[in-house]
C-alpha positions in Angstrom: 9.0 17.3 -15.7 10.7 14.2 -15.6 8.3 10.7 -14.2 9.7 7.7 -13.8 8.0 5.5 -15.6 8.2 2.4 -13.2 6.2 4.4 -10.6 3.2 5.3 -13.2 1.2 2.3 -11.9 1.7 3.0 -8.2 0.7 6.6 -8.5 -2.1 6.2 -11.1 -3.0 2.6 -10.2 -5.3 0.6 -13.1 -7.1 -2.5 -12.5 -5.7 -6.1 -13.3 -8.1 -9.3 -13.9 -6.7 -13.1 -12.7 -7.5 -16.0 -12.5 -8.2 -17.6 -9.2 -6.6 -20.8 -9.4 -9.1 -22.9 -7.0 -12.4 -21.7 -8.6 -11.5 -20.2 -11.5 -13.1 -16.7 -11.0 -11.7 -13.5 -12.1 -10.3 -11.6 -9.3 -9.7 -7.8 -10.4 -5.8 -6.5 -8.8 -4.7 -2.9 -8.7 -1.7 -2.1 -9.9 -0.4 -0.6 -6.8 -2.1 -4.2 -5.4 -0.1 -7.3 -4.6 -2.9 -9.7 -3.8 -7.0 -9.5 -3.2 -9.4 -12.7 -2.1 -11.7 -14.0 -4.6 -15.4 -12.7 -3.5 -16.6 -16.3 -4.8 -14.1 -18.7 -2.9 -12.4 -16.3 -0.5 -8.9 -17.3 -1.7 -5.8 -15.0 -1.9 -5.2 -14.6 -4.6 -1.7 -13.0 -5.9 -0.3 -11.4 -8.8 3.6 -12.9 -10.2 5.8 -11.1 -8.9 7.7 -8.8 -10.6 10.7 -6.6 -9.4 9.6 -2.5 -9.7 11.9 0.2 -9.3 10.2 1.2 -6.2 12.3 -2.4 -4.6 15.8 -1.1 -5.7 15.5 2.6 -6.6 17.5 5.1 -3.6 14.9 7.7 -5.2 11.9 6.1 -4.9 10.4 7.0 -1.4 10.5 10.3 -3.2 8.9 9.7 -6.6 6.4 7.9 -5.3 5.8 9.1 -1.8 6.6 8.0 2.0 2.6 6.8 2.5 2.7 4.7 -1.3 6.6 3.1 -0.6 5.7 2.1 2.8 2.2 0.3 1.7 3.8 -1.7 -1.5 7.3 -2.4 0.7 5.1 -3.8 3.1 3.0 -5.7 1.2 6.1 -7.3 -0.2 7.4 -8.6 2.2 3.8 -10.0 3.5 3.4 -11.8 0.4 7.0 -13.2 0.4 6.1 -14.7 4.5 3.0 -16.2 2.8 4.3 -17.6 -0.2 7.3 -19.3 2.0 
């Protein structure tokens, strides 16, 4: 069976480690994640954005599911409000 492999890391998310850039803790980010706050400083910290499939793809409500694509579209768009 056919997987996209842009949705991988929605579906089976993995943990990321930044850097917080005001105290310089790591801050660990899931995949399916678009920001967390640093436990040390409390600072939101966000991962670079990078375009998925899931933002352009007509399919991908489907591949990933309704409850997933609604979570990461509106994360999106919160991080966008905050970043403006």
């Amino acid at each position: 069976m056919f997987q996209c492999p842009g949705s991988v890391k929605i579906k089976e998310p993995i943990p990321e480690i930044f850097k917080c850039p005001t105290c310089g803790a790591e801050v660990e980010i899931w995949t399916h994640e678009q920001s967390r706050k640093c436990e040390k400083c409390g600072t939101e910290v966000f991962k670079e954005h990078v375009p998925t499939c899931v933002e352009w793809c007509k399919y991908a409500k489907d591949c990933v599911g309704e409850d997933a694509y609604e979570r990461y579209m509106t994360r999106q768009k919160e991080q966008k409000e905050q970043t403006e």
